[in-house]
Structure formats: structure tokens, C-alpha cells
BARORO-847814 format. One record per residue: residue in three letters; x, z, y of N, C-alpha, C, O in turn. Coordinates in steps of 0.1 Angstrom, whole numbers, padded with zeros to 4 digits, always signed. Each point is the difference from the previous one (the first is absolute). Layout:
N
ALAXZYXZYXZYXZY ...
REM end
This chain:
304
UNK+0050+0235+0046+0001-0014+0003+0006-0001+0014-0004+0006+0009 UNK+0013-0013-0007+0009-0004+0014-0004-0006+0006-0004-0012-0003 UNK+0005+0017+0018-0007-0008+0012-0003-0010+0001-0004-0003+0011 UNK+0023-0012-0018-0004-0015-0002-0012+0001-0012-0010-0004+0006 UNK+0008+0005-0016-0010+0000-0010-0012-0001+0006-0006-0010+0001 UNK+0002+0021+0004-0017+0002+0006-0001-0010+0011-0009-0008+0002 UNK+0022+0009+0006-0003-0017+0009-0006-0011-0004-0011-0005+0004 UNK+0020-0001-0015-0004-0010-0011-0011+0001-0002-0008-0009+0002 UNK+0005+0022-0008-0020-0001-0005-0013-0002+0010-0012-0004-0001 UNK+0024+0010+0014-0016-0002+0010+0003-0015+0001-0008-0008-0005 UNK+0019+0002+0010+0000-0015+0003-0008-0007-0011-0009-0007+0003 UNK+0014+0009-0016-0009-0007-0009-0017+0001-0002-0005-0010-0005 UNK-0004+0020+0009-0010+0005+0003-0006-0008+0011-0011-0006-0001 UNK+0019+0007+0013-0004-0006+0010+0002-0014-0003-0007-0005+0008 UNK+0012-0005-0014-0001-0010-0004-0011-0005-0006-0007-0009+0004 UNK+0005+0016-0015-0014-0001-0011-0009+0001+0009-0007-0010-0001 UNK+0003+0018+0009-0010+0005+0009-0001-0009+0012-0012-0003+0002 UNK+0018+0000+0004+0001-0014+0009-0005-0012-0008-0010-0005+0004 UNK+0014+0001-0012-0005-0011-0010-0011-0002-0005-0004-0011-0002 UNK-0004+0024-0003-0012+0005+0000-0007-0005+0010-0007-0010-0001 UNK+0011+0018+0014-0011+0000+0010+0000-0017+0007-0009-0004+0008 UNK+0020-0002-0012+0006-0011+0010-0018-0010-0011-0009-0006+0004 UNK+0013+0010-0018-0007-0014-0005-0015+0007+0002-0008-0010+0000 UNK+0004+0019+0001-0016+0005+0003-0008-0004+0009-0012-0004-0001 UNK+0023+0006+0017-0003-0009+0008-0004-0018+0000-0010-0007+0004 UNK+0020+0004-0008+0001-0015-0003-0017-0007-0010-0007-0009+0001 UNK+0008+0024-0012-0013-0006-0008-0013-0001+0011-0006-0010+0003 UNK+0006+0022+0002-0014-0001+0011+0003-0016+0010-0005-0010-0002 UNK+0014+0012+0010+0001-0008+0008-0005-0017-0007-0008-0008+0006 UNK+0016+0005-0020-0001-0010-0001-0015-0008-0009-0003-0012+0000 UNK-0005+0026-0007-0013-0003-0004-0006-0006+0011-0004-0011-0003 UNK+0003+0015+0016-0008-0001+0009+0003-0017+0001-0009-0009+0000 UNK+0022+0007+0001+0009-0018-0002-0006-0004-0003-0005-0010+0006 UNK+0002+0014-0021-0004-0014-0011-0013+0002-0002-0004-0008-0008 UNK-0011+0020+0015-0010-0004+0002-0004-0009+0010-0010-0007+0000 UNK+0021+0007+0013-0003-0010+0008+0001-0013+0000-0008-0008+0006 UNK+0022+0003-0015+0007-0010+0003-0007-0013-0016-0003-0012-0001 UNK+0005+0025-0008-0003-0006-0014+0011-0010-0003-0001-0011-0004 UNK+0013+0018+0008+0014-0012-0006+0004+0010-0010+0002+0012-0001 UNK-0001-0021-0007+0009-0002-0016+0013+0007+0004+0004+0007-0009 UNK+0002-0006+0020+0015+0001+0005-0002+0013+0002+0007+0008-0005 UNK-0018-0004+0012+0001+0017+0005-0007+0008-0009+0002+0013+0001 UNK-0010-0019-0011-0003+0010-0014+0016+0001-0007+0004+0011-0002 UNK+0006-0022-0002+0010+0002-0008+0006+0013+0012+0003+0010-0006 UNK-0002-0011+0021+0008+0012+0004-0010+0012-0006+0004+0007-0010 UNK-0016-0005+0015-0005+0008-0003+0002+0009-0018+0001+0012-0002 UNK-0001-0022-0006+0004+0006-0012+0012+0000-0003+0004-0001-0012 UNK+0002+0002+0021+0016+0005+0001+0005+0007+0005+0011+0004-0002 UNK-0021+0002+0012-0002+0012+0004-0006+0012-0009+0005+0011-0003 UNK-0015-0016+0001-0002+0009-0014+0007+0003-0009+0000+0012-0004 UNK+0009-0020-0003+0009+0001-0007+0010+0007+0002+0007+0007-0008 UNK-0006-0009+0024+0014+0012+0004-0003+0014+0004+0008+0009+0002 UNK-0020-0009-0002-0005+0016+0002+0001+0004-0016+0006+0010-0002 UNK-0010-0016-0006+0000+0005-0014+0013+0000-0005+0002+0006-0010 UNK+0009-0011+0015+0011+0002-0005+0007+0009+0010+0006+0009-0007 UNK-0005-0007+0018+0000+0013+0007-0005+0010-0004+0006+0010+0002 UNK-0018-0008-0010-0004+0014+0001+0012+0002-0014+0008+0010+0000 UNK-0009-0019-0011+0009+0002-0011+0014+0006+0003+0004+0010-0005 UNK+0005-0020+0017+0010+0002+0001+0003+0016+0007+0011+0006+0001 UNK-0022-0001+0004+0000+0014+0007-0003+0013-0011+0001+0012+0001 UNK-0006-0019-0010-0002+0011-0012+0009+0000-0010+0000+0010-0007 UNK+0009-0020+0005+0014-0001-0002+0007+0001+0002+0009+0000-0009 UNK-0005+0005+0026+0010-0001+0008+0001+0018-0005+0009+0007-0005 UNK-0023-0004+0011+0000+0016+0001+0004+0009-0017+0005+0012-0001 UNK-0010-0023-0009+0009+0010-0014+0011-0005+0000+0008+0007-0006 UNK-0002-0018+0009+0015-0006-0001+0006+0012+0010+0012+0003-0003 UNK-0016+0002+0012+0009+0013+0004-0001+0016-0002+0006+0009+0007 UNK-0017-0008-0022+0006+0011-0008+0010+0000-0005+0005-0010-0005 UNK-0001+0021+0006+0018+0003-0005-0002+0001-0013-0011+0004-0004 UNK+0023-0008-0004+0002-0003-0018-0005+0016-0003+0002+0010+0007 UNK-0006-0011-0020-0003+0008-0004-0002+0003-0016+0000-0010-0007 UNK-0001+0020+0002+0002+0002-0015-0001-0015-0011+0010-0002-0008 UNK-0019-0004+0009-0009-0010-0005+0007-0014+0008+0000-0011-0006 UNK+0003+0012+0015+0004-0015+0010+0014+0002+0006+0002-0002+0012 UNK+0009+0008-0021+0011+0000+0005+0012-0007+0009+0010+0006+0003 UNK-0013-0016-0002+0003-0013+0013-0011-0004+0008+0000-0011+0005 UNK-0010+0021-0003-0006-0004+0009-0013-0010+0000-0002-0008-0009 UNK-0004+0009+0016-0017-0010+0003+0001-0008+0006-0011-0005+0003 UNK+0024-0003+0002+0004-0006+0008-0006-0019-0006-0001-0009+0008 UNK-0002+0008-0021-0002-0011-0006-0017-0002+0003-0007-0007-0009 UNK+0002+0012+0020-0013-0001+0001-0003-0007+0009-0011-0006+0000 UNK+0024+0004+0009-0002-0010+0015-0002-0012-0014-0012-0002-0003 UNK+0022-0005-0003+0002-0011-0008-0017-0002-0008-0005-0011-0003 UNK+0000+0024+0001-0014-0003-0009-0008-0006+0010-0007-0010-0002 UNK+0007+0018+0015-0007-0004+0013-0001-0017+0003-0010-0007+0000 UNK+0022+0004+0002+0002-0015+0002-0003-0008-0009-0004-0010+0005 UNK+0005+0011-0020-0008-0005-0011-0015-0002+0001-0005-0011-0002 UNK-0005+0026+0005-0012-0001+0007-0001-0007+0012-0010-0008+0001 UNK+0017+0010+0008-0001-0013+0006-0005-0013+0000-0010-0005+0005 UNK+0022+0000-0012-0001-0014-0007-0007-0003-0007+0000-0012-0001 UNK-0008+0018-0008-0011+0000-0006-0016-0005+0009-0007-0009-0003 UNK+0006+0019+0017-0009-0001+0007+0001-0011+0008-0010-0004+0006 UNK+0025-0001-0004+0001-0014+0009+0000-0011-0007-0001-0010+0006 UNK+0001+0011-0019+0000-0011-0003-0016-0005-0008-0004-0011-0003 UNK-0003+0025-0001-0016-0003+0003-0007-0004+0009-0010-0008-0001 UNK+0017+0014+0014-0009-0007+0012+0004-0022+0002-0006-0010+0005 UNK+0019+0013-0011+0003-0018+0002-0009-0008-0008-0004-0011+0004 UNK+0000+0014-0015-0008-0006-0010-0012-0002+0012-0001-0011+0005 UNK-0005+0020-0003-0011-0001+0008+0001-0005+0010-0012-0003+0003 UNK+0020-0002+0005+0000-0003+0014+0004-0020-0003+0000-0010+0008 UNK+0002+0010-0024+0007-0015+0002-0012-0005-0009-0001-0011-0003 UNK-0009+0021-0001-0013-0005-0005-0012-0008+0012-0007-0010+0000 UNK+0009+0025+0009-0007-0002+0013+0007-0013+0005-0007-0010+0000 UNK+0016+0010+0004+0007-0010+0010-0001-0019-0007-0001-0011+0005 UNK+0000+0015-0019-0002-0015-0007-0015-0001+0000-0003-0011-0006 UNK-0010+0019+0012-0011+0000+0002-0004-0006+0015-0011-0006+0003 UNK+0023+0008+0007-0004-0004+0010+0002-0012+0003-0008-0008+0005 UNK+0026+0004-0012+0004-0012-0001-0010-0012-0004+0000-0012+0004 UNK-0008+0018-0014-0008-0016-0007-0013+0005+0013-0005-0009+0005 UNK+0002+0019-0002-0013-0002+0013+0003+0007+0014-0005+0011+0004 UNK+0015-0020+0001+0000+0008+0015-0008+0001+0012-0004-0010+0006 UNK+0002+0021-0002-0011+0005+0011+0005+0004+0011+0009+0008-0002 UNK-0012-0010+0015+0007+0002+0013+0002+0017+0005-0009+0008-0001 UNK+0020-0006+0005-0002+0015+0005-0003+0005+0008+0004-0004+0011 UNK-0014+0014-0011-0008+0004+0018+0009+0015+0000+0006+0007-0008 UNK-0008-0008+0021+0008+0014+0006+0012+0004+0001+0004+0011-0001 UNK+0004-0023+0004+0015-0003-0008+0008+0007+0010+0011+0003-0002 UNK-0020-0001+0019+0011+0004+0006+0001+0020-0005+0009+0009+0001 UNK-0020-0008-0005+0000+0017-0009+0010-0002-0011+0007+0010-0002 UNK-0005-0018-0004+0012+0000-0012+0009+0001+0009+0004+0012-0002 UNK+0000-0016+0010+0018-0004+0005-0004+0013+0007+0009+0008-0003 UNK-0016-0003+0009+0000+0014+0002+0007+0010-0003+0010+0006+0005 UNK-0020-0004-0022+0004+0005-0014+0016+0002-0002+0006+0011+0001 UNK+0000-0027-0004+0008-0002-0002+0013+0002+0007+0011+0001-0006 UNK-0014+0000+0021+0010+0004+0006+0001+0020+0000+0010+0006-0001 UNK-0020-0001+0002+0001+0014-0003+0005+0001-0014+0006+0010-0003 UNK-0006-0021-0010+0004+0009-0007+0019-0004-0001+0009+0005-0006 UNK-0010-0015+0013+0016+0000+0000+0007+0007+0005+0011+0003-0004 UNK-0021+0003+0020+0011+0009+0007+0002+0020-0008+0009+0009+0002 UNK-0023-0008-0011+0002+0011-0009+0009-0004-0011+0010+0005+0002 UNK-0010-0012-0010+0011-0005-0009+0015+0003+0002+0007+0009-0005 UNK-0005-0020+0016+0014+0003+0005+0004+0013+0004+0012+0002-0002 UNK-0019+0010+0009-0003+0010+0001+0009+0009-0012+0010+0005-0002 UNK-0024-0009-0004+0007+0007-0020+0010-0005-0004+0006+0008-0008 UNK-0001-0017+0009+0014-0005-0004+0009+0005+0006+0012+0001-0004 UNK-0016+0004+0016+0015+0005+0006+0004+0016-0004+0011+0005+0002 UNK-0024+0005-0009+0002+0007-0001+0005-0003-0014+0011+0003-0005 UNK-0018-0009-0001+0006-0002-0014+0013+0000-0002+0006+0009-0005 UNK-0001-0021+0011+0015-0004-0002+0010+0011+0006+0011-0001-0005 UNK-0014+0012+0013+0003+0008+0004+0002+0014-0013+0008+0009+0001 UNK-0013-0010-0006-0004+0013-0013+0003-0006-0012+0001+0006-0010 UNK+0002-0023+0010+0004-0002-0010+0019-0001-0001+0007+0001-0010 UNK-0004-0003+0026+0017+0004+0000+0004+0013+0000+0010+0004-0006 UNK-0017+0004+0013-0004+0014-0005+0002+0009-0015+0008+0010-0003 UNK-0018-0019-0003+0000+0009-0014+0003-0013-0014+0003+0001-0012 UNK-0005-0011+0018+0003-0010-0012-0013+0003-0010+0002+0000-0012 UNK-0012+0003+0017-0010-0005-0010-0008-0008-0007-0008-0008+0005 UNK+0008+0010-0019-0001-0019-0004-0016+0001+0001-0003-0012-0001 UNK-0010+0020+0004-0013-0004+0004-0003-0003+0010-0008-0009+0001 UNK+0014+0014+0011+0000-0004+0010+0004-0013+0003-0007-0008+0006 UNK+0018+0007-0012+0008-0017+0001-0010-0004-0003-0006-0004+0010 UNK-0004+0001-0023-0006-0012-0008-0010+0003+0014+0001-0010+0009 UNK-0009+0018-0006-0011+0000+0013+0008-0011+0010-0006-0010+0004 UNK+0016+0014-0001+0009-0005+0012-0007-0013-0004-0010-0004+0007 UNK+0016-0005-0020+0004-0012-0001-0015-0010-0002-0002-0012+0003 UNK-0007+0021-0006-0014-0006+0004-0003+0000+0016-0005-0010+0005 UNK+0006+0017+0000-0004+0003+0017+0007-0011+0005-0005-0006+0010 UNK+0016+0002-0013+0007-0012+0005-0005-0013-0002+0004-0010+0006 UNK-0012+0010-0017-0003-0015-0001-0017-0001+0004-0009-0008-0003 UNK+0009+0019+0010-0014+0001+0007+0001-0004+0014-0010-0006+0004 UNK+0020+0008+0002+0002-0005+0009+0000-0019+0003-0007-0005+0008 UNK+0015-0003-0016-0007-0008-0001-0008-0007-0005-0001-0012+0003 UNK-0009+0019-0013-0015-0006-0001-0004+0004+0014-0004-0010+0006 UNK+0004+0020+0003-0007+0003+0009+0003-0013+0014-0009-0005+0006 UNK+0022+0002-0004+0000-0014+0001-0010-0012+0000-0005-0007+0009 UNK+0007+0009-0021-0007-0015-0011-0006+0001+0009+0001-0005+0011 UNK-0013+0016-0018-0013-0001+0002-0007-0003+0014-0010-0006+0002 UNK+0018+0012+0005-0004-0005+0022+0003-0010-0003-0008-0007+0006 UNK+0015-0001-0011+0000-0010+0000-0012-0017-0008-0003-0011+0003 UNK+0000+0020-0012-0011-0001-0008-0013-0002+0010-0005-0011+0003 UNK+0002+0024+0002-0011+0001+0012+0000-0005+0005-0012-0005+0002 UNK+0024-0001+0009-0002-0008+0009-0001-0013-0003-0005-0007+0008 UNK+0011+0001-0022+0002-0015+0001-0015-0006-0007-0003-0012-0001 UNK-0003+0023-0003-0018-0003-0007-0007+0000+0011-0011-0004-0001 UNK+0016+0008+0010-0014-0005+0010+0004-0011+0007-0008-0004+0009 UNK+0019-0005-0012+0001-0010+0003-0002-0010-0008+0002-0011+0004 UNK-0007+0013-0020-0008-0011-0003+0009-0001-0016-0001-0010-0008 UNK+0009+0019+0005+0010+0005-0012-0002+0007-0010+0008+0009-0004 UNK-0022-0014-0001-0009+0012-0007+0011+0003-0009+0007+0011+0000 UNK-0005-0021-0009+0010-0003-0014+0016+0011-0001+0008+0001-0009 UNK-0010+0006+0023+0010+0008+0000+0002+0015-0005+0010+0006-0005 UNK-0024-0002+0009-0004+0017-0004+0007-0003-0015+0010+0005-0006 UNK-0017-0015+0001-0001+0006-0018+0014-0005-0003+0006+0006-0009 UNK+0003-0017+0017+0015+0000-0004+0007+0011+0001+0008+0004-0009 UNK-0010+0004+0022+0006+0010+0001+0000+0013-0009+0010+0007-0004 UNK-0023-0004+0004-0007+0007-0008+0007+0001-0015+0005+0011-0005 UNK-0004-0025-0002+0011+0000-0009+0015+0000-0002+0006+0002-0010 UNK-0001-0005+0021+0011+0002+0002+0006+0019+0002+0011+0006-0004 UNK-0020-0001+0011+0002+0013+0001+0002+0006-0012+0008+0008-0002 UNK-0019-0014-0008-0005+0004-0013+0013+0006-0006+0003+0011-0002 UNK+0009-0029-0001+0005+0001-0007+0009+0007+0003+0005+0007-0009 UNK+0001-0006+0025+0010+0011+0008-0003+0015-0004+0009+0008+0002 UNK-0020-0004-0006-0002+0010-0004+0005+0008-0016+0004+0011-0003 UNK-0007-0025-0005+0002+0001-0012+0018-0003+0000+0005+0006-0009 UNK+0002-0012+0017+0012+0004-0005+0005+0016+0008+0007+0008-0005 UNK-0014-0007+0017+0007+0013+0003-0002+0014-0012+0006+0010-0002 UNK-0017-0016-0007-0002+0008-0011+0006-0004-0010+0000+0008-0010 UNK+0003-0017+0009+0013-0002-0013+0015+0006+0005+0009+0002-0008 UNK-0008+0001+0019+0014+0003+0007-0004+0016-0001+0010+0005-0003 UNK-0016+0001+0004-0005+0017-0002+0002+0001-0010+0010+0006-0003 UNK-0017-0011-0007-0001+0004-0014+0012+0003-0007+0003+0011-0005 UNK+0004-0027+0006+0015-0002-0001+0012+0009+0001+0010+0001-0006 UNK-0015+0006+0019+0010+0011+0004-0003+0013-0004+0010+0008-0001 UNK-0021-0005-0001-0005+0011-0007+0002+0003-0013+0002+0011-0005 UNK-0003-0021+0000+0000-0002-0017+0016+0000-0004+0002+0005-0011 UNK+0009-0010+0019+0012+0000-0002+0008+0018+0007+0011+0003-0004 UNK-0019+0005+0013+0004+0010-0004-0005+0012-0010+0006+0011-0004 UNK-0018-0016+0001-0006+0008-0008+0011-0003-0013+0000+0009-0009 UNK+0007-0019+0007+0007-0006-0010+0015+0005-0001+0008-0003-0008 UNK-0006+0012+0021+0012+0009+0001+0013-0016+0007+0012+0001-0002 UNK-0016-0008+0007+0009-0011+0005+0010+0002+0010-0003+0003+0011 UNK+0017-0004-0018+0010+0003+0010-0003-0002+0014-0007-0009+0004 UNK+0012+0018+0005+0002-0003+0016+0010-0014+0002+0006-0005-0009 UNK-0007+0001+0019+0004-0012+0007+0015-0002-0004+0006+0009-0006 UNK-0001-0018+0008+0014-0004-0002+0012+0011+0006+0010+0005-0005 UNK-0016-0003+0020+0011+0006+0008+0001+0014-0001+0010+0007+0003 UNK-0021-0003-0009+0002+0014-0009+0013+0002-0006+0008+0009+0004 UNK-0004-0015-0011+0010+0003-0007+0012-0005+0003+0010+0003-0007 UNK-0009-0011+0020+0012-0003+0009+0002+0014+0007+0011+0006+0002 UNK-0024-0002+0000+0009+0010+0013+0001+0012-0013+0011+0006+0003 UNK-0015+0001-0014+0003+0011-0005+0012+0000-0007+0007+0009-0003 UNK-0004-0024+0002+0017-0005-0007+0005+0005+0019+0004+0012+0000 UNK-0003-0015+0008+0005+0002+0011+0005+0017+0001+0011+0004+0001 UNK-0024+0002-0002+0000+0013+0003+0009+0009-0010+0006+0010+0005 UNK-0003-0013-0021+0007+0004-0005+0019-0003+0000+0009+0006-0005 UNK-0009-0022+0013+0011-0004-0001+0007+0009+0011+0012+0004+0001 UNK-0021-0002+0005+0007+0012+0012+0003+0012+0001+0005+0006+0010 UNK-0009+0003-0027+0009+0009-0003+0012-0003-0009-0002-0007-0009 UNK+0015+0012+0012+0012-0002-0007-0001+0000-0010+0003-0011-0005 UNK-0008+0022-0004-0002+0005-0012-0010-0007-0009+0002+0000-0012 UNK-0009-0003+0015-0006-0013-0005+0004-0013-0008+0001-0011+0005 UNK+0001+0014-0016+0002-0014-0005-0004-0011-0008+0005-0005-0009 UNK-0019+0003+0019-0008-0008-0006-0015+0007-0006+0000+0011-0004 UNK-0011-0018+0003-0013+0003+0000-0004-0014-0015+0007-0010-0003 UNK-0017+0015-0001-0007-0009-0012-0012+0004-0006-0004+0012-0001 UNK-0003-0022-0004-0015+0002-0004-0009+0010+0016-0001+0011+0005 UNK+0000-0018-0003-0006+0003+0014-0017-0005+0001-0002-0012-0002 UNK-0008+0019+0004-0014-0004-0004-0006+0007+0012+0004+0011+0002 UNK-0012-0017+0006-0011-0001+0012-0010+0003-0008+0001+0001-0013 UNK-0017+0001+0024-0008-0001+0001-0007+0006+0014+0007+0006+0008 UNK-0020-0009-0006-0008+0004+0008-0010+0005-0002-0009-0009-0001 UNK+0000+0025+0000-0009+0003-0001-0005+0000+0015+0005+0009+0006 UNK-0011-0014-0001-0008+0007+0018+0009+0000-0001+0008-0006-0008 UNK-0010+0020+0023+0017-0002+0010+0011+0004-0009+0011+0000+0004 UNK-0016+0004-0016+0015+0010-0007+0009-0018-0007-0005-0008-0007 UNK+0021+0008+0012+0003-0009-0011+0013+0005-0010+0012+0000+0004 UNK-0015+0004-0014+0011+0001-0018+0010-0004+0003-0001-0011+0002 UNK+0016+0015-0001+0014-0008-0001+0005+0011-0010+0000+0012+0001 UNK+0004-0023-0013+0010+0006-0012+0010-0007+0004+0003-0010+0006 UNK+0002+0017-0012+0020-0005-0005+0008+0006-0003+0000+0012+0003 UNK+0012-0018-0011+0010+0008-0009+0009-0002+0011-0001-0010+0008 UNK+0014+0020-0005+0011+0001+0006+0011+0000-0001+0000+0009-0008 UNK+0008-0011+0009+0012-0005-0008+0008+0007+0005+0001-0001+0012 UNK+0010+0014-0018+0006+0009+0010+0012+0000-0012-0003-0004-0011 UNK+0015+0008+0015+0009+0008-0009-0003+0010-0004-0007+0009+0003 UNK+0016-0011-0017-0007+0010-0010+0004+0019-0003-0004+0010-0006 UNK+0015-0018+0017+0007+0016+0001-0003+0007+0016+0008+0005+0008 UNK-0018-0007-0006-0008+0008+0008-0001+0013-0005+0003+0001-0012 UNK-0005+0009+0017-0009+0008+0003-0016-0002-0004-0007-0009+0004 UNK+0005+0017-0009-0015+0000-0006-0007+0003+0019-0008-0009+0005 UNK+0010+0018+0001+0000+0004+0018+0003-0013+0008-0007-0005+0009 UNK+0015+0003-0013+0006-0017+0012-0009-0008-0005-0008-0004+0009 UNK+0007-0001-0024-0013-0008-0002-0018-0002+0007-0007-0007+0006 UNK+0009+0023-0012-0015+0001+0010+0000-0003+0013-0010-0005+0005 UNK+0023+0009+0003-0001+0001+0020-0002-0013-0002-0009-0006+0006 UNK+0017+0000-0015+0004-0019+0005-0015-0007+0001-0004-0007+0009 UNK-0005+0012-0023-0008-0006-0003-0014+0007+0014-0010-0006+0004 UNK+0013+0016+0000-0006+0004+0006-0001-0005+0018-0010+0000+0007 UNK+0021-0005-0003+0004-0010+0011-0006-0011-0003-0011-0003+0006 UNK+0015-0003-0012-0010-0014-0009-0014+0000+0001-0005-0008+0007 UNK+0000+0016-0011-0015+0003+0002-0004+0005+0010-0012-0002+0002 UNK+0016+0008+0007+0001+0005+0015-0001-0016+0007-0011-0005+0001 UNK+0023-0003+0003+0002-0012+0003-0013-0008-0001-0008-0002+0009 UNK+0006-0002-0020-0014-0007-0007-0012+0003+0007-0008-0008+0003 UNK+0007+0021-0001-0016+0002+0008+0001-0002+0013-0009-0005+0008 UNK+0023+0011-0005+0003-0008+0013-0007-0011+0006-0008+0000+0010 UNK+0012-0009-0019-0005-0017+0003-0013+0000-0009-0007-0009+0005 UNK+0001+0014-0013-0012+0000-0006-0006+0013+0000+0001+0006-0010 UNK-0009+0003+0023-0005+0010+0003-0006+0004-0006+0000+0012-0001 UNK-0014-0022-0011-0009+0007-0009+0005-0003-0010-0009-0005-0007 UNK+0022+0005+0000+0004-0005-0009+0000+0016-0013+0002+0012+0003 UNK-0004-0018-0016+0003+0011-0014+0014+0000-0003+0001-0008-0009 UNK+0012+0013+0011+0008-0006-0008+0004+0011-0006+0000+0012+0002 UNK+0006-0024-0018+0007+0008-0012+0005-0004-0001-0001-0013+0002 UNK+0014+0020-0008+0013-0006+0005+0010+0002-0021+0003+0011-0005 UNK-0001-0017+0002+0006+0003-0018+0015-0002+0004+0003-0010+0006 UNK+0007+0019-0009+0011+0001-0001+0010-0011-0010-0002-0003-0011 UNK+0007+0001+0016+0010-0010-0009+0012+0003-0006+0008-0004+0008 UNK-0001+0008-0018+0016+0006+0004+0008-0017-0003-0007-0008-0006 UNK+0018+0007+0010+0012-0011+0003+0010+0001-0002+0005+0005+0010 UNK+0005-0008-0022+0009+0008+0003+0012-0011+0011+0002-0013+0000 UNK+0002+0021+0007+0011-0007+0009+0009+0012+0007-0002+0011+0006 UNK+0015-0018-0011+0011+0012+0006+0002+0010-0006-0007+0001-0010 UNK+0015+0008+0012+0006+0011-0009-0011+0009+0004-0009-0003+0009 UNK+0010+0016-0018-0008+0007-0002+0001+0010+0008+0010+0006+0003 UNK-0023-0004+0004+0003+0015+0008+0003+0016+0000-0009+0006+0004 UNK+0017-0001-0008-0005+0013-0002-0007+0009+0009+0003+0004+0012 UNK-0012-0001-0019-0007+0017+0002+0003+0011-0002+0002+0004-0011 UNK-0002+0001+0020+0004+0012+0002-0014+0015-0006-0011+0002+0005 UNK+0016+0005-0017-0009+0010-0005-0005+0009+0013+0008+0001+0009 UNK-0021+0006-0008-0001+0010+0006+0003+0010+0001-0002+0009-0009 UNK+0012-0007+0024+0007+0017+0001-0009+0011-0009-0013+0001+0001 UNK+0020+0004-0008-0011+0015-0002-0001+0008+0011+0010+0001+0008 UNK-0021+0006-0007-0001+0010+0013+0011+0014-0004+0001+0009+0009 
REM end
């Protein structure tokens, strides 16, 4: 395994493991919240915290077989585990919304005043300054290695940051006489949660589905081959994304009176080029013959 490789694995490790310990924290801290405060607003953080430790621990037991190397039985790899990860995910986020827009339509029809509110905004500001914290390493390991579990973690931690918002804001405007707000917010979070889990699922489910890479994928690998000579022209070209590993097929279009040797170097520059610009890239490359131009001859081999 090469140096960049095992880089990649600790960064990804230490990601899962920051995320872990980031939401562990946050659970202790913010029980103590919502025995004091009794807002509707800091149980939904709270069981969003829970939620994110439970999908952290998933995403780290995923992360870590998504970087066994292929093997007899799994010949492209375990890489499609981050994608199961993020599915579990969205599973667990979107159970906790059910619950929190149950709770929060409970408070709405009976609102009750919040005590200890300056301990929430406490809470709440510790857990923003650990949050953002995690995000920076995140986003860091996710330009790093492009991992899609990491990303889906990423993309919940971000909309934590503004519930954590909200909710200081929540605290302070109930003790001014704004009961009717906890349980608005409360629901509102609800439903911010349930789309950040339709947006996980969504993405998960679409590479589990083998879904082409992005558009500019195939601007730049049309780029990369227009810029060998010998090249004439590329077709049927098919992406994918397992984890960090991503699939590039395609047929190549060469003269037909190549060299069986010139074919391969050519196609072998081509695929050289390609990882270039896509570092964890698979590529297979299908030969094309064309005919164009007169015929070349070959020359037999000297006898010794």
C-alpha cells in the first residue's frame, strides 16, 4: 500500500473518530440542557445528537471495511459501503424527525415557559464552536479523499449549525413572554431534518445505482484524449463512483494500421493522462481499429 493510500485511511479514520467523539460530547452536554430548560427546541438538538453519534459510529464501521482492498469475492472493491452508510443514515434521521415533529406539535397546542435558558445558550454555543470545529476537519478529508460518508456526515453537521442558531434564539425570546416559539421551532427543525434526510438517502441510493459522474467528467476526459495525436476519438464512455474509487470506460478510436505495440503505448498514455486528473480513478480502456489512410507496413522480425 503507498504512502498517499494509508494517508487517505488515517485522514478518513480521523474523521469518523472526530465525529464520534464531537457528537458524545454534545449528547452529555446537552441532556443536562433539556433537564434544565425542558424546551421542546433542545430535546430536538439533543436527539440529533444522538442521531449523529449513531450514524457516526455506522459511518466509521463503513469507512474502515470500505478500505479493504478487493478481493477474491469483492473484485472492485468495498468501496459501496460508504453509500450503504449514508442510506443508514437517512434512515436514523429521518426517524428522529418523526419524533421531534410529534414532540414539537405537543408543545405547540400546550406551551410552557423555559427555565434555565441562560444554560441552553451555553449548551448551544459550545456546541457550535465543536461543530464548526468538525466541519473543518471534515471538509478537509473530504477534498483530501472525496469520501462519499464523510460528505453525507459533512452535510448534516452543517445544518446543525443553524438549528444551533435557532435555538439561542428560541431561549432567549421565551423568556420574554414567546412561549409559542419553542414548539414552532421545534417543528421547523423537525422538518429541516427530514429533508437533510431525503437529500442523503437520495445520494446514496443513486450511487448504489452505479450513476454516472457529473457532467464535466466527460468534458475533461474528451479533453485529455483530444490531446494525444493518435487519437481519433473516444465512444461509449461509462462513469461511476464506488467510495473514493471512481470506474471510467471507454472505447478509443485509433488507426487501424497501428501496430498492435503503438496501440497499447497510445492507449497506455491515455490512461496514464486520465488518473492524472482523476488520482483514484479504475480505468479500462477497449481498443477501437479506424480505418484512415494508407496502410502501414510492418516490418517482420530480424531473425537472430
Amino acid at each position: 500500500m503507498s504512502d498517499g493510500t494509508n494517508r487517505e485511511h488515517r485522514l478518513l479514520l480521523l474523521a469518523a473518530l472526530s465525529s464520534v467523539a464531537t457528537a458524545l460530547v454534545l449528547i452529555a452536554a446537552k441532556s443536562v440542557a433539556w433537564v434544565m430548560t425542558g424546551s421542546v427546541s433542545m430535546l430536538a438538538s439533543l436527539v440529533d445528537s444522538v442521531m449523529d453519534s449513531m450514524a457516526s459510529l455506522i459511518n466509521f464501521v463503513a469507512i474502515r471495511y470500505s478500505l479493504v482492498p478487493a478481493d477474491e469475492e469483492h473484485r472492485f472493491g468495498h468501496g459501496k459501503a460508504e453509500a450503504l452508510a449514508g442510506l443508514g443514515q437517512a434512515v436514523f434521521i429521518a426517524g428522529s424527525s418523526v419524533f421531534l415533529i410529534h414532540q414539537s406539535t405537543l408543545k405547540l397546542m400546550n406551551p410552557t415557559p423555559i427555565e434555565a435558558s441562560a444554560v441552553g445558550i451555553g449548551v448551544m454555543v459550545l456546541s457550535i464552536a465543536l461543530t464548526f470545529g468538525l466541519l473543518l476537519i471534515q471538509r478537509y478529508v473530504i477534498r483530501r479523499t472525496g469520501s462519499t460518508a464523510i460528505e453525507a456526515d459533512s452535510l448534516h453537521y452543517v445544518s446543525d449549525l443553524a438549528v444551533n442558531v435557532g435555538i439561542i434564539a428560541v431561549l432567549a425570546l421565551s423568556s420574554m413572554g414567546w412561549l409559542w416559539l419553542d414548539g414552532a421551532v421545534g417543528l421547523a427543525i423537525a422538518l429541516f431534518i427530514l429533508r437533510s434526510a431525503w437529500q442523503i438517502a437520495s445520494e446514496s441510493v443513486q450511487l448504489l445505482l452505479d450513476r454516472e459522474m457529473p457532467g464535466d467528467v466527460r468534458t475533461r476526459i474528451s479533453a485529455i484524449v483530444s490531446s494525444h495525436h493518435d487519437a481519433l476519438g473516444f465512444h461509449d464512455l461509462r462513469t461511476r463512483q464506488s467510495g473514493r474509487t471512481c470506474f471510467i470506460q471507454l472505447h478509443l478510436d485509433m488507426d487501424q494500421n497501428l501496430t498492435l505495440r503503438m496501440a497499447h503505448d497510445l492507449a497506455d498514455r491515455v490512461e496514464r493522462d486520465i488518473k492524472k486528473d482523476f488520482p483514484s480513478a479504475d480505468v479500462i480502456i477497449h481498443l477501437d481499429p479506424v480505418a484512415v489512410g494508407p496502410k502501414v507496413r510492418v516490418e517482420p522480425p530480424q531473425a537472430p
